[in-house]
C-alpha positions as CSV (number, residue, x, y, z in Angstrom):
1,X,-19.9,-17.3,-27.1
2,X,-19.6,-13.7,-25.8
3,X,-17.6,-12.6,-22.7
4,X,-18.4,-9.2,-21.9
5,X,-15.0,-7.1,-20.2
6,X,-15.3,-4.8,-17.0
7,X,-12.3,-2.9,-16.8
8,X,-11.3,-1.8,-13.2
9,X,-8.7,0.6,-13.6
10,X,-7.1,0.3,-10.6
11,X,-7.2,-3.5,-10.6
12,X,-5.2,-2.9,-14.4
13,X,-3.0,-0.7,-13.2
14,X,-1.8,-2.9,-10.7
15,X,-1.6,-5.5,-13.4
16,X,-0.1,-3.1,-16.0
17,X,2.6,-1.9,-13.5
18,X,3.6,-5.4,-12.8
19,X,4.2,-6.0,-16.9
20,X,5.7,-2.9,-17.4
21,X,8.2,-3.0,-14.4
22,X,8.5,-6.2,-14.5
23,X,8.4,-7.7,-18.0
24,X,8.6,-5.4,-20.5
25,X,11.5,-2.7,-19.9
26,X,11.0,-0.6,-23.2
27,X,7.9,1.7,-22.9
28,X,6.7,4.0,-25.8
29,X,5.1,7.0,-23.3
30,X,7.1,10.5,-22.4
31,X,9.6,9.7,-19.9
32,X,10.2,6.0,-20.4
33,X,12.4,3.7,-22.7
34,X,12.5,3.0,-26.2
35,X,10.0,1.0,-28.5
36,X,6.4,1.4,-28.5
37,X,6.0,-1.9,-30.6
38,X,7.3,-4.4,-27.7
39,X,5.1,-2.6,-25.0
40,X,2.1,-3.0,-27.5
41,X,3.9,-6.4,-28.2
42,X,3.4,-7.5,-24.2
43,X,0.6,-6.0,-23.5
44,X,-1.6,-7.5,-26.4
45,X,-0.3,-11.0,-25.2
46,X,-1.0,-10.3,-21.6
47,X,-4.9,-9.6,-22.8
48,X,-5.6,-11.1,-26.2
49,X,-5.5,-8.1,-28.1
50,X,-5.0,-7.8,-31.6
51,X,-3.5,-5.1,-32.7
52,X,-4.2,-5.6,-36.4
53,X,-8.2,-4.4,-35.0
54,X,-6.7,-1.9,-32.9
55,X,-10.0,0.2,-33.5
56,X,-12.6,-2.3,-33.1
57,X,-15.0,-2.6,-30.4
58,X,-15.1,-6.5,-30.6
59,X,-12.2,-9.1,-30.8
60,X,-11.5,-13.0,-30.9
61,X,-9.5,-13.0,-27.4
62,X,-6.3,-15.5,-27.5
63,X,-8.8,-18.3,-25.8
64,X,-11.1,-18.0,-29.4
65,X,-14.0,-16.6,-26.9
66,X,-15.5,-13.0,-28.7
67,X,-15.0,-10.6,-26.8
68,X,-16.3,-6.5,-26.8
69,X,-15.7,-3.3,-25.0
70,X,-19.3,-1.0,-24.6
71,X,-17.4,2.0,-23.7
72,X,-14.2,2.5,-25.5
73,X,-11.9,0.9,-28.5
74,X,-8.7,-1.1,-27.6
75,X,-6.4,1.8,-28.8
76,X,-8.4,4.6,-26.6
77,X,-7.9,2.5,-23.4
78,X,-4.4,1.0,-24.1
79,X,-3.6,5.1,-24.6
80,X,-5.8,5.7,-21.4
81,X,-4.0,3.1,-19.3
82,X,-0.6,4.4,-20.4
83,X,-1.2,7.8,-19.5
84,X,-2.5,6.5,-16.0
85,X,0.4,4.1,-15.7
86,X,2.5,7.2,-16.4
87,X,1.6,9.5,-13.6
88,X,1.1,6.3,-11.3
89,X,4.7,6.1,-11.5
90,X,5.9,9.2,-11.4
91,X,3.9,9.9,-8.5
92,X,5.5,6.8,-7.1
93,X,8.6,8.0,-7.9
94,X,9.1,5.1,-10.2
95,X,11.8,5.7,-13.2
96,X,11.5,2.8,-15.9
97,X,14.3,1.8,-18.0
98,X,15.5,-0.6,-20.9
99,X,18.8,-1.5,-19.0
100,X,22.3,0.0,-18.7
101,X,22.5,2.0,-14.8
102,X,19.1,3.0,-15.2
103,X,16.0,2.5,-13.4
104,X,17.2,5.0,-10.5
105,X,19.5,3.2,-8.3
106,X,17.5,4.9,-4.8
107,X,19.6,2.3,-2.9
108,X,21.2,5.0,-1.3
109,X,20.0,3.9,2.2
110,X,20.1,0.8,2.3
111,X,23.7,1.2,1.7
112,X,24.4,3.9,3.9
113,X,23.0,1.3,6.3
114,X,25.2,-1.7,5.4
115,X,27.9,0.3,5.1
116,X,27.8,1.9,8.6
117,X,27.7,-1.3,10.5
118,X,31.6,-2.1,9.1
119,X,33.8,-2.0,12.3
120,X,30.7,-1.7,14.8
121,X,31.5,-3.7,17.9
122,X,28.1,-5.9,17.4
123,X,28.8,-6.4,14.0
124,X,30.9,-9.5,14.8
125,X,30.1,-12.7,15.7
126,X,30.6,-13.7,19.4
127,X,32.7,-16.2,20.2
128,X,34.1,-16.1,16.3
129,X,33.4,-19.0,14.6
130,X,30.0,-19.4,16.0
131,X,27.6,-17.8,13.6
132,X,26.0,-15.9,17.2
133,X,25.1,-12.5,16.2
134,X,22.9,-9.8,15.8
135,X,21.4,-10.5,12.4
136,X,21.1,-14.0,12.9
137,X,19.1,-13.1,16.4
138,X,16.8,-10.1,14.7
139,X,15.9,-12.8,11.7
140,X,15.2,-16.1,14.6
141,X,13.9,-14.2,17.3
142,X,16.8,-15.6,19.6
143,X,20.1,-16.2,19.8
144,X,21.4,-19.1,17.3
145,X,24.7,-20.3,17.0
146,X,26.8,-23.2,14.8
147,X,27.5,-24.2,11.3
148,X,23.8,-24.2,10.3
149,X,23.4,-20.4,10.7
150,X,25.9,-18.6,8.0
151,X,24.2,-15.2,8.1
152,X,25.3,-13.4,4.9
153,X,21.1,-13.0,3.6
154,X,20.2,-12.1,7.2
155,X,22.6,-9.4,6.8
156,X,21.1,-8.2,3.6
157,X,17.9,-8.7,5.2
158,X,18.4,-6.9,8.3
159,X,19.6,-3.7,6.6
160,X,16.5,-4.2,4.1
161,X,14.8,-4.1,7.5
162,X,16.2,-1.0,8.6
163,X,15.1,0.9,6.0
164,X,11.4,-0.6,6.1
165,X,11.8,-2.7,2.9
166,X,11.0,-6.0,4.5
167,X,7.8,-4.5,5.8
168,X,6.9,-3.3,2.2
169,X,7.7,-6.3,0.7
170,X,10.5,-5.2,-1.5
171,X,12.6,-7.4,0.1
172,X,11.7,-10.5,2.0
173,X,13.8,-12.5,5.2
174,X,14.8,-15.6,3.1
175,X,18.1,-17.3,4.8
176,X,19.8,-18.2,1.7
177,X,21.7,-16.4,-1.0
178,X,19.4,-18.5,-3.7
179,X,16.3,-17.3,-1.4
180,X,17.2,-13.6,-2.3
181,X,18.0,-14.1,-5.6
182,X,14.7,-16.0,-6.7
183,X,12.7,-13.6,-4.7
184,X,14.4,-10.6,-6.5
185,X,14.5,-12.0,-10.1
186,X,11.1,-14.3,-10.1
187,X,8.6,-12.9,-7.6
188,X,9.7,-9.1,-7.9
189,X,11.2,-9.5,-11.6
190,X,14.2,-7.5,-11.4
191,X,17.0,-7.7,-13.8
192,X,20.1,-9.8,-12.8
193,X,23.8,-9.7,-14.9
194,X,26.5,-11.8,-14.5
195,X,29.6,-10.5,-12.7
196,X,31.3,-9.9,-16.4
197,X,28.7,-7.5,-17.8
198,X,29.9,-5.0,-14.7
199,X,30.9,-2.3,-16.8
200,X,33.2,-1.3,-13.6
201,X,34.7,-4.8,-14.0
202,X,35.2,-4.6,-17.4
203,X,32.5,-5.7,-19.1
204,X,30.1,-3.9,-21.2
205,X,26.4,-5.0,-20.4
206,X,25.5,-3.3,-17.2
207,X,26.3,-0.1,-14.9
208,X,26.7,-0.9,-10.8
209,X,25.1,1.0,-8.7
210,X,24.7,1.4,-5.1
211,X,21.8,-0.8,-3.8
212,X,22.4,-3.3,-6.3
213,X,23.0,-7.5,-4.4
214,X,25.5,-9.0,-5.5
215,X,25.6,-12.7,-5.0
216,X,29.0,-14.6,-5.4
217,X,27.0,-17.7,-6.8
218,X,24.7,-19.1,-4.7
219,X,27.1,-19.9,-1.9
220,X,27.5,-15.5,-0.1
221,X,25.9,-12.6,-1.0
222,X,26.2,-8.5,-0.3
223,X,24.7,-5.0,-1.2
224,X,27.1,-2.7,-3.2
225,X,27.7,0.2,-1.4
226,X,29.6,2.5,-3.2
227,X,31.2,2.3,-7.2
228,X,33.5,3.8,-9.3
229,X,34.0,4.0,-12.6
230,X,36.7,1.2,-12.4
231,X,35.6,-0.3,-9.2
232,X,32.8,-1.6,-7.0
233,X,32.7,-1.8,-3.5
234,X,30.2,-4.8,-1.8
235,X,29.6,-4.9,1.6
236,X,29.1,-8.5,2.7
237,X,28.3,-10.3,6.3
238,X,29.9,-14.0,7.5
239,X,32.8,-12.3,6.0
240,X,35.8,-13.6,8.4
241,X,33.5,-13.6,11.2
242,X,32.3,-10.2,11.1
243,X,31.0,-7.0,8.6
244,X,33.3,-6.4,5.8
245,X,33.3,-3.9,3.0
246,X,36.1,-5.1,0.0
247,X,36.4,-3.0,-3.1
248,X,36.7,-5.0,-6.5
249,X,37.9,-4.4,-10.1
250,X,38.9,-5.6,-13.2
251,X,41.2,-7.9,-11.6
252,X,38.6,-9.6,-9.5
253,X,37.0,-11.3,-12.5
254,X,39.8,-14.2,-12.0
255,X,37.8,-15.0,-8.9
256,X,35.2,-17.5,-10.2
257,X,32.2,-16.4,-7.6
258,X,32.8,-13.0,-8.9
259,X,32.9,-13.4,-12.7
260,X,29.9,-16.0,-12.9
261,X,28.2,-14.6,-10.1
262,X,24.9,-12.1,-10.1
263,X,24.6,-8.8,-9.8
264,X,20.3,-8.0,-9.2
265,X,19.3,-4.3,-10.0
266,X,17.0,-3.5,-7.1
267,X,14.1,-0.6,-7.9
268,X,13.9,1.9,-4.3
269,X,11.5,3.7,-3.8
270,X,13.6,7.5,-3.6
271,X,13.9,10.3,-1.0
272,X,16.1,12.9,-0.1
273,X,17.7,10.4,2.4
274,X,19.2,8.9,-1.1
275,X,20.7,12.2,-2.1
276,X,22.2,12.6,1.6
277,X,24.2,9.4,0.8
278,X,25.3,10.4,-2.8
279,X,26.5,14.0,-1.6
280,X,28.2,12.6,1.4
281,X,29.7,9.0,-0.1
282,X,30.1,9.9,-3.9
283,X,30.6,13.4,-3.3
284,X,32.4,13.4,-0.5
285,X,30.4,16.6,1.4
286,X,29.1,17.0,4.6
287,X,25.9,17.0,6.0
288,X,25.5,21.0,6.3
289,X,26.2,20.9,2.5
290,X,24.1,18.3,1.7
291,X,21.3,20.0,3.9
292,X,22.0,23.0,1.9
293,X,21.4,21.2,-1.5
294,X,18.3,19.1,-0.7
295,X,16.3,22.1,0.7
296,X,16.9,23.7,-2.8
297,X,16.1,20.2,-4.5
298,X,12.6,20.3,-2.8
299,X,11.5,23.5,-3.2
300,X,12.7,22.8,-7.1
301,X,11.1,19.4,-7.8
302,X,9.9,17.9,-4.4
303,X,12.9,14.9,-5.4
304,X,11.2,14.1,-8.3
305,X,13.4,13.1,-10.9
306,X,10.5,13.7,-13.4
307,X,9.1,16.8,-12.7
308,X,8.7,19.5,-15.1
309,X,8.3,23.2,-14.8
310,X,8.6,26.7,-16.4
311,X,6.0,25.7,-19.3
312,X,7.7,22.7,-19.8
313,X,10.6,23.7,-20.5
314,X,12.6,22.9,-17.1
315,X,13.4,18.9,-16.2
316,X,14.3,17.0,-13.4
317,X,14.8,17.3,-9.8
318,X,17.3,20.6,-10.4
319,X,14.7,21.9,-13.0
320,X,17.8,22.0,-15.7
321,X,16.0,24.6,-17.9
322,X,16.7,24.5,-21.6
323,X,20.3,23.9,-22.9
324,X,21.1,22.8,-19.7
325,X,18.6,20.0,-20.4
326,X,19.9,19.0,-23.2
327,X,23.7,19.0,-21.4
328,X,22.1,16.1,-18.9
329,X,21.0,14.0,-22.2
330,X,23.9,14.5,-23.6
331,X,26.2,13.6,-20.5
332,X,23.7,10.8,-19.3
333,X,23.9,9.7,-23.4
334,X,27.5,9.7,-23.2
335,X,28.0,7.8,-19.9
336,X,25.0,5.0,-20.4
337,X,23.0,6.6,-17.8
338,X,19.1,6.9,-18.5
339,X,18.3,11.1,-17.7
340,X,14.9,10.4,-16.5
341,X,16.2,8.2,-13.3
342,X,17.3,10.1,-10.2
343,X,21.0,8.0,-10.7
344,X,21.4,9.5,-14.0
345,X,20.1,13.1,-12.7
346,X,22.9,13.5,-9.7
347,X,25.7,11.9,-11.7
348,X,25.1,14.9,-13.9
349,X,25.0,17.1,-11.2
350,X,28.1,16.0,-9.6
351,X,29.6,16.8,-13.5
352,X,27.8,19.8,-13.3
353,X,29.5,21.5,-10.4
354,X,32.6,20.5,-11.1
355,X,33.0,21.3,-14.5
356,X,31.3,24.7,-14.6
357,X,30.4,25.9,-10.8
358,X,33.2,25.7,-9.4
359,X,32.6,28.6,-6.6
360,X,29.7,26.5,-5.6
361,X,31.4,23.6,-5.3
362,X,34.2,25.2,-3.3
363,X,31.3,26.7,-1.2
364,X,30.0,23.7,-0.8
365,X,32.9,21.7,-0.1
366,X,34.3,24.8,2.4
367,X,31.0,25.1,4.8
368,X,31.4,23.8,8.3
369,X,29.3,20.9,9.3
370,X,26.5,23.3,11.5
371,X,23.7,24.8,11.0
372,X,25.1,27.8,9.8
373,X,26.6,26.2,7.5
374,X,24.0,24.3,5.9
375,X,21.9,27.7,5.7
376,X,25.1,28.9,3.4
377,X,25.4,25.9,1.3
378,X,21.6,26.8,0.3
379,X,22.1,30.1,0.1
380,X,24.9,29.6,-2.3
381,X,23.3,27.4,-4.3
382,X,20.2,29.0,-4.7
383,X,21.6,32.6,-6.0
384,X,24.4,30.9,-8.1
385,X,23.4,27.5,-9.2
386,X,19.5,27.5,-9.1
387,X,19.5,30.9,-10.1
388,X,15.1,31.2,-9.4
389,X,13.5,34.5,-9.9
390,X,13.4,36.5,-6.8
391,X,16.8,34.5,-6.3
392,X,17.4,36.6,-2.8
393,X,14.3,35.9,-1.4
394,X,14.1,32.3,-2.0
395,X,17.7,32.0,-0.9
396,X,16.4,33.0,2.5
397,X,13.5,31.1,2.5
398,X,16.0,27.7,1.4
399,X,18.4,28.9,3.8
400,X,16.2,28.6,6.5
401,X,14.7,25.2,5.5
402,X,19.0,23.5,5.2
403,X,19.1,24.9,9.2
404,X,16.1,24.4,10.5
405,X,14.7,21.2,8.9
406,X,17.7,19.6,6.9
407,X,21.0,19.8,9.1
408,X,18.8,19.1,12.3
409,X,17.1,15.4,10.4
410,X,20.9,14.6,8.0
411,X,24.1,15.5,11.8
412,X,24.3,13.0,13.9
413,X,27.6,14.0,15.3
């Protein structure tokens, strides 16, 4: 019996995308993991292929059926896919990795959101003890109150919500902390460690980053919000009645919910309001600086961590041109950081300006939180960092953007 295949690409892609961010980590194209062999591996399980016939029109399919392609050979349309699937994600922003801190963290927001509601007045639970408050009410529809209503995955959900990532679906409003964690792990297929593979814990298997949930077994549950090399901080609700963010380390691992609990390594979607946290919470800038940075970043790479310019020969969303390219491998190498992901790219550049650009990062860390200010911060970083031809000209032009797009969207004050 013959079955004759009709390949929608789009329909594939969707299907591929799913394997590849999904199942199989290690991918064998530019810009992705390791090992072409378990991609091919995956993929000719997923679809019956046998790679020993890689060149043949005609197969025996995994279900014994025959099967044949009119219009192209398995290897010309597993290559095809893969270069589709390649510049699918990178349009999406999409950074694909074998483990470690990779995979671009982009949980910059929802951090910045969890983290801001610490110490807010309607943060707490009102009378305490009563499990009445604003998450549980936003998840319900309506006020709820009593020992049925802990709230801890409402207030993971609700700052999911914030950032639109319950609309999209990368997050959904489950109630319990084994609701999020089978909804991260199963339906969207992201990678979960045990508390003692944190590397900032001591362990040795996987890299926190901001964005990632952690659940303290199946029993609470919070988004880390910012890390160290030595620490983690988790932001948690139902926490003594109201929004708490605790720090933990090394030490912490003698807590049982921490050292067998789950750490889930959530894929964002990325924007420049990701690199407005970093520069503000990792760097410890302000928002004219960071303005000033992120209007150089978009006229550079448009935030894409994958971009490439200058004949090839410039990476990333600073466009690191030659040796300087190398010097983010190397540094992303060294600290188990993948260079392609948008984590691995400012954690470089953080290194960067303090190791060798030290008058723009005074300049930067100098510049008064205004409008003026952010049109310096650009200005300096474009002449002395970016470096462009026409470096005066663009300054302007990236000066300009900082005050009057940047500053205006990142102050609040």
């Amino acid at each position: 019996m013959r079955k004759l295949l009709i390949w929608h690409l789009n329909l594939i892609l969707s299907v591929l995308l799913s394997i590849l961010l999904f199942v199989t980590p290690a991918l064998a194209i530019t810009g992705f993991g390791k090992d072409a062999d378990e991609t091919k591996k995956a993929f000719a399980q997923y679809y019956g292929w046998n790679f020993d016939n890689i060149d043949k029109a005609t197969w025996i399919g995994l279900d014994n059926f025959e099967y044949s392609r009119p219009h192209s050979h398995q290897k010309e349309t597993f290559e095809d896919l893969f270069e589709a699937v390649e510049k699918h994600c990178i349009e999406l922003g999409i950074s694909i990795s074998s483990g470690g801190s990779g995979g671009g963290s982009g949980g910059y927001n929802i951090a910045a959101v969890a983290r801001a509601e610490v110490d807010k007045p309607d943060c707490m639970e009102v009378p305490d003890g009563s499990n009445n408050v604003k998450y549980n009410t936003w998840r319900y529809g309506h006020p709820v109150s009593g020992d049925n209503y802990m709230w801890c995955a409402n207030f993971v959900a609700w700052c999911a919500n914030e950032c639109g990532l319950v609309e999209s679906g990368l997050f959904n409003k489950a109630e319990s902390v084994r609701g999020v964690y089978e909804y991260q792990t199963q339906t969207n297929g992201f990678d979960a460690y045990v508390g003692t593979q944190i590397e900032q814990l001591g362990g040795s298997g996987y890299r926190a980053v901001p964005g990632d949930i952690f659940c303290f077994g199946f029993s609470h549950i919070g988004i880390v919000t910012a890390v160290t090399d030595s620490s983690i901080e988790i932001t948690q609700g139902n926490t003594r009645n109201t929004v708490l963010a605790i720090t933990y380390d090394r030490s912490s691992l003698s807590d049982s919910s921490v050292g067998s609990g789950y750490i889930i390594h959530v894929i964002y979607p990325q924007d420049d309001n990701t690199m407005l946290y970093f520069f503000t919470t990792q760097m410890g800038l302000n928002e004219a600086a960071a303005a000033g940075i992120c209007a150089n970043i978009e006229h550079e790479s448009n935030f894409n961590p994958n971009a490439l310019g200058d004949g090839g020969t410039s990476y990333g969303i600073c466009q690191w041109h030659n040796e300087r390219w190398d010097n983010l491998k190397r540094f992303c190498d060294a600290n188990d950081y993948d260079w392609h992901s948008m984590d691995g790219q400012l954690w470089f550049l953080k290194h960067e300006l303090e190791t060798s650009y030290p008058s723009v990062m005074n300049t930067l860390r100098s510049v008064p939180n205004t409008a003026g200010g952010a049109y310096d911060a650009a200005y300096k970083w474009c002449t002395d960092f970016e470096v462009p031809q026409y470096k005066e000209t663009k300054a302007v032009q990236r000066g300009n953007s900082a005050r009057d797009n940047y500053f205006p969207k990142f102050f609040h004050g």
